[in-house]
C-alpha positions in Angstrom: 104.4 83.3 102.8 107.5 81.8 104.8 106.6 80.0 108.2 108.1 82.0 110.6 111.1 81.2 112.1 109.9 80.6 116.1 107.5 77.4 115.5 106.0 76.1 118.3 107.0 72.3 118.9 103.4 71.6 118.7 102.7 71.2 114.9 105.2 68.2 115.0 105.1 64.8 116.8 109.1 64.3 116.8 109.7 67.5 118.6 107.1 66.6 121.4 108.5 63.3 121.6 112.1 64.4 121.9 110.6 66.8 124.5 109.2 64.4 126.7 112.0 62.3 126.2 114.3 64.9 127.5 112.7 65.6 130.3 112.0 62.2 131.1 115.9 61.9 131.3 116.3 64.5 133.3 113.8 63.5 136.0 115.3 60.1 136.2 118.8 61.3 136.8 117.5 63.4 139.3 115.6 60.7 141.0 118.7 58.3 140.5 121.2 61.1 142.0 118.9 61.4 145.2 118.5 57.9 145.3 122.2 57.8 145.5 122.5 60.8 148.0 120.1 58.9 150.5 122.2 55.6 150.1 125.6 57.5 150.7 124.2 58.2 153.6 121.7 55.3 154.7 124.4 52.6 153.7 128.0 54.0 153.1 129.3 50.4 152.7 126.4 49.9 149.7 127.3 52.9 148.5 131.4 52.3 148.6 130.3 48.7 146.8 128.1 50.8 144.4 130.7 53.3 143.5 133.5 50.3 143.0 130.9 48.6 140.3 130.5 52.2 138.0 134.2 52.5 138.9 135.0 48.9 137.4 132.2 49.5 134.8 133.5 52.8 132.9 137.2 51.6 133.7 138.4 50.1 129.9 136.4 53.1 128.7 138.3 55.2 130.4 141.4 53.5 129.6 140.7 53.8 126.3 140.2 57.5 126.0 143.7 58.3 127.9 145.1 55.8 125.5 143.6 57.6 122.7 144.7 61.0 124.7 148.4 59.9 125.3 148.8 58.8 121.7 147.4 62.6 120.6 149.6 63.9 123.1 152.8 61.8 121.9 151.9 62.2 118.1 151.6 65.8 119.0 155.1 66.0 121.0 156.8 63.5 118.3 155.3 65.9 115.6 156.7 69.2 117.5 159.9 67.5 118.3 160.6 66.7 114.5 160.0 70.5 113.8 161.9 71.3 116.4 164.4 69.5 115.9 164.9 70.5 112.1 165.0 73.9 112.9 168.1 73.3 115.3 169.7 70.4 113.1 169.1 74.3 110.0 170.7 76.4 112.6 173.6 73.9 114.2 174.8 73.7 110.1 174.7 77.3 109.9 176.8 78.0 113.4 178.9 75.1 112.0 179.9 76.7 108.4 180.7 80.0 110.5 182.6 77.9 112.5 184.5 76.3 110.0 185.3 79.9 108.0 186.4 81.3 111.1 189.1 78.3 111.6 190.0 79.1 108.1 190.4 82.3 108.7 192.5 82.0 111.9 194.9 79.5 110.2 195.2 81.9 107.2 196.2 84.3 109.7 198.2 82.5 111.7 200.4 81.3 108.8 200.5 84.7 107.6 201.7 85.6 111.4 204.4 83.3 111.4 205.7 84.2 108.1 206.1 87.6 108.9 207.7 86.7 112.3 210.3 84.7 110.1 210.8 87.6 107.6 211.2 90.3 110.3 213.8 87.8 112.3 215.4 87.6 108.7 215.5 91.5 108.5 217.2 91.1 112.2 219.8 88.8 110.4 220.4 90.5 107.8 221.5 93.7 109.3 222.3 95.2 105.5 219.6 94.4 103.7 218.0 97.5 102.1 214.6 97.2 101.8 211.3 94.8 102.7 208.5 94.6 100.3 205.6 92.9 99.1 205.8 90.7 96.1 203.0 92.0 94.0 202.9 89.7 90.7 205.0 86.8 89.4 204.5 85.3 86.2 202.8 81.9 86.0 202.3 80.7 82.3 205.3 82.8 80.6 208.6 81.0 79.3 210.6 83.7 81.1 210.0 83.1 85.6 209.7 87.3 86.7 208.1 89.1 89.8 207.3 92.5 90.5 208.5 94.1 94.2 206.5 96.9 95.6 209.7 98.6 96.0 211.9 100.2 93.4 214.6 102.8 93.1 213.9 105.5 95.2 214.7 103.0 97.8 218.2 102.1 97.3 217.7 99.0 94.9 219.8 98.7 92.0 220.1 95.9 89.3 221.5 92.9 90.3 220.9 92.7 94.1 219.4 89.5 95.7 216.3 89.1 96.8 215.3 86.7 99.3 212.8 85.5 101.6 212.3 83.3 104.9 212.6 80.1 102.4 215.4 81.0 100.5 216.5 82.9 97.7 214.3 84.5 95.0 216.0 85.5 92.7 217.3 89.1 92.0 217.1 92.6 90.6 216.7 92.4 87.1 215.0 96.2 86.3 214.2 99.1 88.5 211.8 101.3 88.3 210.6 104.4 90.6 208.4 102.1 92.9 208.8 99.0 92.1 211.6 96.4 90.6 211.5 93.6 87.9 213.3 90.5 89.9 214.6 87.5 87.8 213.8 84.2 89.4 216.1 81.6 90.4 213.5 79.4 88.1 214.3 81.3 85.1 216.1 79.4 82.2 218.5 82.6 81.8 219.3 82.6 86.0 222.5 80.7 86.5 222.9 80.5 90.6 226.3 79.1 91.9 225.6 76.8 94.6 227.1 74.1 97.1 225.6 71.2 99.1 224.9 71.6 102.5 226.3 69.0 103.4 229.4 68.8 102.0 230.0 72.5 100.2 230.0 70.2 96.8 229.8 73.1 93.9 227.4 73.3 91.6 225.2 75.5 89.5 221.3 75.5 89.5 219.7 76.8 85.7 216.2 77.3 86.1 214.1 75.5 84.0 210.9 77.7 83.7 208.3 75.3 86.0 209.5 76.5 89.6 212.5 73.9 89.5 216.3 74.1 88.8 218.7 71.2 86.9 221.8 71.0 89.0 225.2 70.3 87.5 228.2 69.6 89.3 231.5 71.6 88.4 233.1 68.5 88.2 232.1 67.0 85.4 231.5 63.1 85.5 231.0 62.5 88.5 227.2 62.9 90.6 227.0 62.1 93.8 223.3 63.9 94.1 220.4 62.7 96.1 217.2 63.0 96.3 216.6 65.3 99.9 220.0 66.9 99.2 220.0 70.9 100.3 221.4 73.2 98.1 222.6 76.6 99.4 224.6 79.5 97.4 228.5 79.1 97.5 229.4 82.8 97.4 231.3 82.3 93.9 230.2 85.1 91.5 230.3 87.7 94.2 226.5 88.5 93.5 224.7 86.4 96.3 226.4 85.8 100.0 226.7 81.9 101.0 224.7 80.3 102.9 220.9 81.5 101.5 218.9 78.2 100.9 218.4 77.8 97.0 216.9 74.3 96.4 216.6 70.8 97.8 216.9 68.1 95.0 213.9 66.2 94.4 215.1 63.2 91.8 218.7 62.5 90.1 219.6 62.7 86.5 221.9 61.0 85.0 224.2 64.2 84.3 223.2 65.8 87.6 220.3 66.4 89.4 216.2 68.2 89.4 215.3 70.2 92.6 212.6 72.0 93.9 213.1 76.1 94.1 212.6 76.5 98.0 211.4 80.3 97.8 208.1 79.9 95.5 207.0 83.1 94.5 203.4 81.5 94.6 203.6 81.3 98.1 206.0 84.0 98.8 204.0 87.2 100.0 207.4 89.6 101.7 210.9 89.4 100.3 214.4 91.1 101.3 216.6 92.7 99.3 220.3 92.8 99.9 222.9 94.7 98.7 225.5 92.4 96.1 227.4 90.1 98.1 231.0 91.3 96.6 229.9 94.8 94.8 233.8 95.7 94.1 234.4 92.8 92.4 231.0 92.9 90.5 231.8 96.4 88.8 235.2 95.2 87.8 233.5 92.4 85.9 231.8 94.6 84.2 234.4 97.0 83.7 236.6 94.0 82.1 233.4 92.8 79.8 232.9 96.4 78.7 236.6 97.2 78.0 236.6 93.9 76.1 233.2 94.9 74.1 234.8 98.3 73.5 238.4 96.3 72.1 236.5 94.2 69.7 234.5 97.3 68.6 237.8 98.5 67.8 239.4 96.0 66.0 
């Protein structure tokens, strides 16, 4: 049978003893708190002494347990505070990489911004230019340097015409279609631009090599005053492109003529102009003259 659960404390010697020892304690606090209760009030000098003596006596333990407190406290605080401060250090990176793609953002813009402001002061320039589109495509890796323009013939644009942009020229028409146009550029190995230095109207003519740069060769031959920094501009001769439209600005001398850098890249090139042909009467007579002479030798 199981003793029941309620024993009484006599059956066992430590319980009584731990009994009597309790109350024991108890009675003697009592007696000691009303022995201090009559001296407070008997002697409150003794008692003031007696107070300063426990005061003095439970002072390093004191000391000790607010030590021990404090450092809790300050382990707890430095604890939190590292928490704390990992979750800001998480959510100042986060505010920072929006920051940063916003700046990237309002510089993309902004360039974008001022190259329109510079193609639309272009169009004011140009008062007969025909149409303003976006350069869709350009060729990168092909031997032969072509763009697409998001405008073709139902626009007005024929074969032929320049294009240019804020930078310079681009090149020009080279096919049209309903909507859009094929454009030669002035990089192309087949595109043979007559130009003159800036500085000086020296003549010259820029060949495109195929990599976004021109080799310049003076009319004269034998002589080449080229420099590197040199601008290059069209001359006018040709009738196809009116003077004055930046072409290319030489970047090192050869020893026949000169390499420069294409000012209009079509990489970076997002609007372009086209213009109507600088001299358009003379143009169709040229053609007239190589057709007649195409037709003569036919004949013969």
């Amino acid at each position: 049978m199981a003793p029941p659960i309620n024993r009484r404390p006599g059956f066992s010697k430590r319980a009584q003893y731990s009994i009597f020892a309790s109350y024991l304690l108890g009675i003697l606090g009592a007696i000691l708190g009303l022995l201090l209760l009559l001296i407070s009030f008997i002697d409150p000098l003794g008692f003031a002494a007696l107070r300063t003596i426990g005061a003095e006596a439970i002072a390093p333990v004191s000391k000790t347990l607010s030590d021990i407190g404090g450092a809790t406290g300050n382990a707890e605080g430095e604890i939190s505070a590292y928490f704390n401060a990992a979750s800001k250090n998480a959510a100042m990176r986060r505010e920072l990489e929006q920051n940063r793609m916003e700046i990237l953002e309002a510089r993309a813009l902004k360039q974008e911004n001022e190259r329109l402001k510079r193609l639309l002061k272009l169009d004011e320039n140009v008062p007969d230019s025909i149409a303003m589109a976006r350069l869709i495509s350009s060729t990168a890796s092909s031997s032969r340097r072509i763009a697409t323009l998001g405008v073709g013939r139902n626009s007005g644009l024929e074969p032929g015409q320049p294009v240019r942009s804020p930078e310079g020229l681009v090149g020009r028409i080279l096919e049209t279609g309903p909507t859009t146009a094929r454009v030669l550029l002035v990089s192309d190995g087949k595109n043979v631009t007559p130009v003159q230095r800036a500085s000086d109207s020296l003549p010259a003519f820029a060949t495109g090599r195929g990599d976004g740069t021109v080799d310049i060769q003076p009319i004269n031959i034998g002589s080449n005053p080229f420099k590197g920094g040199d601008l290059l501009i069209t001359s006018g001769s040709g009738g196809l492109y009116s003077p004055g439209i930046p072409v290319a600005v030489v970047i090192r001398k050869t020893e026949t003529g000169a390499i420069g850098r294409v000012l209009a890249n079509p990489a970076k090139v997002s609007h372009a102009i086209v213009q109507p042909i600088f001299q358009a009467e003379t143009m169709r007579q040229i053609s007239n003259d190589s057709s007649a002479d195409v037709e003569e030798e036919a004949g013969e």
